[in-house]
C-alpha positions in Angstrom: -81.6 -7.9 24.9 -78.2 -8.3 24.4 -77.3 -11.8 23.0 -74.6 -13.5 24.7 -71.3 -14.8 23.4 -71.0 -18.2 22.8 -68.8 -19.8 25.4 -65.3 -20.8 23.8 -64.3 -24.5 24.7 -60.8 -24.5 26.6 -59.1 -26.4 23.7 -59.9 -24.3 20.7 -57.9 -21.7 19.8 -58.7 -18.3 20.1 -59.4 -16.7 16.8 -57.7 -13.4 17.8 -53.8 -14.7 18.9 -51.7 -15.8 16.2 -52.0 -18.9 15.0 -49.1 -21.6 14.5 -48.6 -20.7 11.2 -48.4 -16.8 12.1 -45.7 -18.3 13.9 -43.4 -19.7 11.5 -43.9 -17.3 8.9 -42.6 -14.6 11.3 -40.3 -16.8 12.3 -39.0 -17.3 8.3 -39.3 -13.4 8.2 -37.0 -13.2 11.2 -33.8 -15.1 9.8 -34.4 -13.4 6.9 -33.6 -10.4 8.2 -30.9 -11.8 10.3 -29.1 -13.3 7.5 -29.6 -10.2 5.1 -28.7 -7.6 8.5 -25.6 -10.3 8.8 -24.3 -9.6 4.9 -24.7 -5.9 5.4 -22.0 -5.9 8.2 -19.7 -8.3 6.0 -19.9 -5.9 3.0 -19.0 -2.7 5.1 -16.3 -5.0 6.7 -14.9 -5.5 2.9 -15.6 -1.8 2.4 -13.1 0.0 5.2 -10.3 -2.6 4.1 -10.5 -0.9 1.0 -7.1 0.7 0.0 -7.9 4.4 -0.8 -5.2 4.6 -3.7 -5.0 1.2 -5.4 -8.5 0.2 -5.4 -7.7 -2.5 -4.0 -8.1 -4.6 -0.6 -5.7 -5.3 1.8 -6.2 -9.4 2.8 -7.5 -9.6 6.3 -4.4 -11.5 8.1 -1.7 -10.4 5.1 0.3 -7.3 3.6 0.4 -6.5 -0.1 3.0 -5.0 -1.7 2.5 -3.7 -5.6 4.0 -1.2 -8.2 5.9 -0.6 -10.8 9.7 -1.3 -12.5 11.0 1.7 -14.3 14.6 2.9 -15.6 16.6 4.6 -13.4 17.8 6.9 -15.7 14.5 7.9 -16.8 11.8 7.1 -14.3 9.3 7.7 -17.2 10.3 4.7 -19.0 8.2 1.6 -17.6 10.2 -1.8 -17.5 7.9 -4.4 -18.9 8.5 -8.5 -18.5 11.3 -7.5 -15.2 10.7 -10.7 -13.4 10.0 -10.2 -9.9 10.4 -12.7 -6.9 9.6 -12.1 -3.3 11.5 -13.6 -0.4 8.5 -13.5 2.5 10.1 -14.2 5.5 7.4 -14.1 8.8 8.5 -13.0 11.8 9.2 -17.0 14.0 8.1 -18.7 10.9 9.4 -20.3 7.5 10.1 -18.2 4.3 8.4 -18.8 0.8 8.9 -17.3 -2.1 6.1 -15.7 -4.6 7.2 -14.5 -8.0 5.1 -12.6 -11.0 6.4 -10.4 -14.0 5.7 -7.2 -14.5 3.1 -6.2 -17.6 3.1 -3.7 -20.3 3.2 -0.6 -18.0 5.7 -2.0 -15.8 3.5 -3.3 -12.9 3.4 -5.9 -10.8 1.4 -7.1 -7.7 1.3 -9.1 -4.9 -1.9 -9.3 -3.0 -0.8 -11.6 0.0 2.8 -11.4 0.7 2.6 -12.5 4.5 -0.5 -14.4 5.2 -1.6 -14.9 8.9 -1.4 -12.1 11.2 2.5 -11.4 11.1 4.9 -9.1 11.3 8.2 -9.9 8.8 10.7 -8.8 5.9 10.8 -8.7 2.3 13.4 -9.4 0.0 12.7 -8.6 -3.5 14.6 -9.1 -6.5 13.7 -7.2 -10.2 16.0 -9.5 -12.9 15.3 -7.9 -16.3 14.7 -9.5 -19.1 17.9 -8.7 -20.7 21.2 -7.2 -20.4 19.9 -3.7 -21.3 19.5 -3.2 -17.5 20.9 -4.4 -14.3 19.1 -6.7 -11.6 18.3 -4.9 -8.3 17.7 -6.4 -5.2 16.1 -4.8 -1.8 15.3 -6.2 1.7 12.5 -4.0 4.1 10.5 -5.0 7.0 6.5 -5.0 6.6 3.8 -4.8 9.4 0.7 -7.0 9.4 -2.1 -5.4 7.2 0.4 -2.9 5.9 0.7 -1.9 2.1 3.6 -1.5 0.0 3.7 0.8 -2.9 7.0 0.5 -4.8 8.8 2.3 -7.9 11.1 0.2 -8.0 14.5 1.8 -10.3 16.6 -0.8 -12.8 19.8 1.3 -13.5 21.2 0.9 -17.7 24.3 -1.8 -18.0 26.5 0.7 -18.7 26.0 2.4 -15.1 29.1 1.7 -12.4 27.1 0.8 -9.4 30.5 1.1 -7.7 30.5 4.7 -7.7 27.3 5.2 -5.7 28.1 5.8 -2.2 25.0 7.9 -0.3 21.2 8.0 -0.8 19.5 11.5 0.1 15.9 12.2 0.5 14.3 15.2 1.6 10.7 16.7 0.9 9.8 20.5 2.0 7.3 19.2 4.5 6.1 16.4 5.9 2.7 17.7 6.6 -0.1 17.4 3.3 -3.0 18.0 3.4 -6.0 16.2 1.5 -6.6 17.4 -2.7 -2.6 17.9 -2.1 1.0 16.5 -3.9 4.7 16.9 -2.4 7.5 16.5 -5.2 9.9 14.1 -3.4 13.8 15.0 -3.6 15.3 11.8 -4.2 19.0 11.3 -5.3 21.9 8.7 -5.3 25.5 10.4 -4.9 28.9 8.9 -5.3 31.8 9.3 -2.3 32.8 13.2 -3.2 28.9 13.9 -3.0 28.4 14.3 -6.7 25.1 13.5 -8.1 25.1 10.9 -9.9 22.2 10.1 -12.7 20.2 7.6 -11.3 17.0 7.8 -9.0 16.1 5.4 -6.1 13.7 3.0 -5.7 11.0 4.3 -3.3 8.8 2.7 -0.9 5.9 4.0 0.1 4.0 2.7 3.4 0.8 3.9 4.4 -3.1 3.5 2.7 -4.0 6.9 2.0 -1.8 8.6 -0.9 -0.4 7.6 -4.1 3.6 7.5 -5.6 4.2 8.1 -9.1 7.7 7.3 -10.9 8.6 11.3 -11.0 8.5 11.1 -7.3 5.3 12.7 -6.7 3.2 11.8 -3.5 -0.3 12.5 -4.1 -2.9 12.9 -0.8 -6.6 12.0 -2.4 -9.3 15.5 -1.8 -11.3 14.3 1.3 -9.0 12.6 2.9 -9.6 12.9 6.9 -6.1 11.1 8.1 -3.5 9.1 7.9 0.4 8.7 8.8 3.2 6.5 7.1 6.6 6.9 5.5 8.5 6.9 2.5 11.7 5.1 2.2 14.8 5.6 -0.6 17.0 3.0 -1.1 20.0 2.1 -3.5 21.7 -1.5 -3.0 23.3 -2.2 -0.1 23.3 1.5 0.6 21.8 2.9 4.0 18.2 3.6 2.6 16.9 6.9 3.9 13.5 7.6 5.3 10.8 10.3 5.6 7.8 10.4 7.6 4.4 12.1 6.3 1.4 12.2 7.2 -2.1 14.4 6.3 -3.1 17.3 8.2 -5.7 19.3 6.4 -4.6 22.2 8.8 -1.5 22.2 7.1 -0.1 25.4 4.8 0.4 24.7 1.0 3.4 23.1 0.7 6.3 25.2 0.6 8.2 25.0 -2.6 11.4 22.5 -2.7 15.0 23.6 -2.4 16.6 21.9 -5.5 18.9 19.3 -5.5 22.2 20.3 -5.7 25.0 18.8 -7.8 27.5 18.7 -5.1 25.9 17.7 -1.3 28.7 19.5 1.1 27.2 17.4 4.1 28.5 14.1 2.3 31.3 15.8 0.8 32.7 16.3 4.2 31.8 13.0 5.4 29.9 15.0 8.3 
């Protein structure tokens, strides 16, 4: 005969369902998971604000805006102890002003220049520390979120800023494709069109190339996309813009035409 089963009394509990216990330790488990699941997305949050060519982030809310201060005569020379000061002006709201010096190599950083999400402009001022060079002073616009590479060019005391009329600024295409570098032409002339020998400050805005003080734009190998623009400017001068952007499709870059002493197009005043 088959022996029967004990009948269970209505209040105790059932020795095959989970027991209270069971229940908070899954429960533990459970916003364990949550919190470490909750982590992972802030992390890969942290890791697509990542700037491709600086290494570093862009502030959620803000725009940076880094570089490096070099002669104008000789781009290769870095400027060290140039103080730099930023005039931050958002767009509807109240300006304040950041300042840092450059180091050794010439650079300088800003990692917040326009906190809250804003739209706004810049006005940034390079005093050297002596009178070996002259001060240099340039006002630009800056999206929210939007980095700011600048080589910014201190021209020697010596230099008559008074004979620089025209900033020019070409490159051989505007299309680069990833692993690739574009040799900027970049050049300050006087009235007549004559070059004069000085380079531009450039401005480089985008997150997904690099600019070096010889006025080469580097594209990173593996990069998918990306579009921005590179600016020239000079003083008061009109500054003078190109737009780039990567297309992996793209030719190898065709090579410059060089610069030319004399620029007939300003010459003439056409």
């Amino acid at each position: 005969m088959t022996p029967e089963t004990p009948e269970r009394n209505a209040l105790q509990p059932d020795p095959n369902l989970p027991s209270r216990q069971d229940f908070r330790t899954a429960r533990r488990l459970w916003i364990i998971a949550l919190l470490l699941m909750l982590t992972a997305a802030l992390t890969a949050c942290g890791t697509l604000e990542s700037n491709s060519f600086s290494g570093g982030g862009v502030p959620v809310g803000g725009s940076r805006v880094f570089g490096r201060v070099v002669s104008a005569v000789n781009t290769s020379m870095n400027l060290p102890n140039v103080d730099i000061q930023i005039e931050a002006t958002p767009a509807g709201g109240t300006a304040r002003n950041l300042e840092t010096t450059t180091g050794p190599d010439g650079s300088f950083n800003f990692s917040n220049v326009l906190p809250g999400f804003s739209n706004g402009t810049l006005l940034v001022t390079a005093t050297p520390p002596d009178t070996t060079f002259q001060s240099q002073q340039i006002a630009f616009s800056v999206s929210n979120g939007h980095t700011e590479q600048m080589i910014m060019t201190l021209p020697p005391a010596a230099f008559d800023n008074t004979t620089a009329s025209a900033v020019s600024l070409s490159l051989a295409s505007p299309a680069i494709p990833g692993g690739a570098s574009v040799q900027l032409q970049a050049a300050v002339r006087d009235a007549a069109g004559k070059l004069l020998p000085v380079k531009p400050t450039l401005i480089f805005d985008g997150n997904f190339g690099s600019l070096d003080p010889s006025g080469t734009f580097t594209v990173p190998a593996g990069t998918l996309s990306g579009m921005g623009s590179i600016t020239a400017y000079w003083y008061r001068l009109l500054p003078q813009t190109q737009q780039i952007r990567v297309d992996n499709n793209a030719p190898p870059q065709p090579p410059n035409p060089p610069i030319l002493p004399d620029d007939p197009i300003i010459k003439s005043g056409s």
